[in-house]
C-alpha positions, 0 to 999 in steps of 0.5 A: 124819653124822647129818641130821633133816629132820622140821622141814623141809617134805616137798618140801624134805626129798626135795631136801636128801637127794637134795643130800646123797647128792652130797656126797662125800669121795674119796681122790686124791693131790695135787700141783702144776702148774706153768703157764708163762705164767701170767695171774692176774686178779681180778674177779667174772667174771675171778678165777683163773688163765689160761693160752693165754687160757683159765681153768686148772681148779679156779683160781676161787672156786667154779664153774670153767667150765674153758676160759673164755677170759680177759676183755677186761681179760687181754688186756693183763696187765703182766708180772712175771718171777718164778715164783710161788705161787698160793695162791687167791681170796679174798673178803668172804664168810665161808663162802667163806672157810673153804671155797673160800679154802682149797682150795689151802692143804693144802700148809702141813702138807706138806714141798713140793718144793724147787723150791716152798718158797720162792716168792713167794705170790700170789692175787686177789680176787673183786672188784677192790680188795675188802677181806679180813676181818680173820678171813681174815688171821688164819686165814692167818697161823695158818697161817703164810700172811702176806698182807701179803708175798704178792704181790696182782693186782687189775690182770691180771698175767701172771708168768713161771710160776705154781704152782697146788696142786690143790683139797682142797674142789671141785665136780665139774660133771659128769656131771650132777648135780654132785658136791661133794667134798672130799679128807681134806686139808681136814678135815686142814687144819681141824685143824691150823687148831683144833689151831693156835688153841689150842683145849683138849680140853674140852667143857662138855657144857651149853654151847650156843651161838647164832651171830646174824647180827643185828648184822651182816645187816640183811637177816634180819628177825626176827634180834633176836626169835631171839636173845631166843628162844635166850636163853630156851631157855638158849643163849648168844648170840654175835655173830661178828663181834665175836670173833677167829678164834682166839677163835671155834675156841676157843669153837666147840670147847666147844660141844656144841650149836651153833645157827646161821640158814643161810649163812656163819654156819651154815658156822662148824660146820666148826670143831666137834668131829665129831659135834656136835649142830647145829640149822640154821634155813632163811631159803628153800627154796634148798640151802646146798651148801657146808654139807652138804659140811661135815655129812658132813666133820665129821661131824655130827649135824644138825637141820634146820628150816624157820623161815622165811616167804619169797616171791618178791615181796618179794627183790630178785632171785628169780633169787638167792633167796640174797641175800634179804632174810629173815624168820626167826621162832620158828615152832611148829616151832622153839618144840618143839625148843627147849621155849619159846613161838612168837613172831612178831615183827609189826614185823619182818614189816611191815618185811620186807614193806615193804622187800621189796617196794621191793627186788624192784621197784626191782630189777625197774625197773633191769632194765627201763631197762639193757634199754631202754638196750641195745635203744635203742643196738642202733637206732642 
């Protein structure tokens, strides 16, 4: 893995190579544990796998808080008597998917105990009721995971035991700073995914691709202006979200640049060949985690570039820069790399700021009333 931060401002260079030395890949055998008594419960605060009232390691989507103790809604879970096979948590959240959701699932490639094969599925959501991404059911079903036969808990269900892979892809909490890792089961299993939707040994050495997130985050203002830009550097503009997940492996592997803004989108780069060359466009000054995991797994060659303006006044919670809004632009840095002109787009910018500041206060008064409600109840 090869990583050029010369784009990048020097404070945020030092931190995404400091980041980047936490990231590792760690031999360790994988196995089962079985939990009797099991609770599976979904829920942004709930998600995972309980046992005795605590949360089972390595059972939620991202960070464990091993030990939690299980919510209020637990308490009461329904039961099923059957032993089951968890499988994960899913979301809506793109690269979570291709991350987090498929940490428990190397056991497709591998011959399981007798006692395992034939167990039911089951998994959870990360909210309640949420709808999965058509990709996710065909990533899954490329593996020959069928959504439509496991076995979903939105309401907390307690089974008679519940199965639980280890993780191929996790974080390690502590010692502090935290160490995100992964096992070569997950770079494993990303190429069985590529080798699975058929995707050819072909590389155009001329095709780059562009992946835009402007028909789908209307919250990263200055998305169209990029397209055009890319356009003229001679990259291929693709929409995501308009393709099939097999279409996409099969397209991402003709790639030999692969050009995308930070976030879900950017993670798509875990389906390229290793040692591809990637830009990688900042909207904030936060570090994208799960994306330096996957730099090193697929080993790749990785520019960096801050191509953003950003302030704290204009997202809707400075607490969670992540969320946004955003403004992307074809700075000066960007316009070199790609041997085009700079362009700001002023129209984009007038309604990042306007809306950008509606959000941040409208946020900030909703605070303001939920604590003036909660301290009013407290007098009563």
């Amino acid at each position: 893995m090869t990583m050029n931060l010369e784009g990048v401002s020097e404070k945020d260079a030092e931190r995404l190579s400091a980041a980047s030395s936490r990231v590792q890949i760690v031999e360790r055998r994988l196995g089962w544990r079985r939990i009797d008594g099991g609770v599976i419960s979904s829920g942004r605060q709930s998600s995972g796998v309980f046992k005795d009232g605590r949360l089972v390691p390595g059972t939620r989507l991202h960070r464990q808080n091993a030990g939690e103790p299980i919510p209020p809604n637990g308490l009461d879970a329904k039961f099923i008597d059957k032993d089951v096979l968890f499988i994960g948590v899913f979301n809506s959240c793109w690269g979570h998917c291709i991350t987090d959701s498929l940490k428990h699932l190397w056991f497709v490639m591998k011959k399981m105990p007798d006692e395992y094969q034939f167990l039911p599925k089951v998994y959870c959501t990360l909210a309640v009721g949420e709808q999965l991404p058509r990709n996710l059911i065909e990533m899954l079903t490329l593996l020959g995971i069928d959504l439509q036969s496991a076995i979903r808990v939105d309401n907390s269900t307690k089974f008679r035991s519940v199965v639980v892979p280890d993780e191929c892809f996790f974080t390690l909490e502590k010692p502090e700073p935290e160490i995100r890792c992964a096992t070569p089961e997950y770079s494993d299993l990303v190429d069985y995914l590529i080798k699975a939707a058929g995707v050819c040994d072909t590389v155009s050495d001329s095709r780059k691709i562009y992946l835009s997130t402007s028909s789908f985050k209307p919250w990263d203002y200055g998305s169209s202006s990029l397209n055009r830009s890319f356009l003229a550097a001679g990259f291929e503009v693709v929409h995501p979200e308009k393709l099939g997940f097999a279409e996409m492996l099969r397209l991402l592997g003709e790639a030999s640049v692969f050009a995308s803004t930070e976030g879900s989108c950017a993670h798509n780069s875990v389906f390229l060949r290793k040692g591809t060359k990637v830009l990688i466009l900042r909207k904030s000054h936060e570090i994208y985690w799960h994306q330096l995991a996957i730099n090193r797994i697929r080993e790749l060659s990785v520019t960096y570039v801050d191509s953003f303006i950003c302030s704290w006044l204009f997202m809707y919670d400075a607490k969670a820069p992540k969320i946004g809004p955003f403004f992307i632009w074809t700075n000066r840095r960007l316009a070199n790399l790609l041997s085009i002109q700079s362009k700001f787009p002023f129209i984009d910018f007038i309604k990042y700021i306007t809306f950008g500041v509606i959000l941040h206060f409208g946020h900030k008064f909703g605070e303001w009333r939920r604590a003036t409600r909660t301290s009013q109840k407290k007098e009563v």
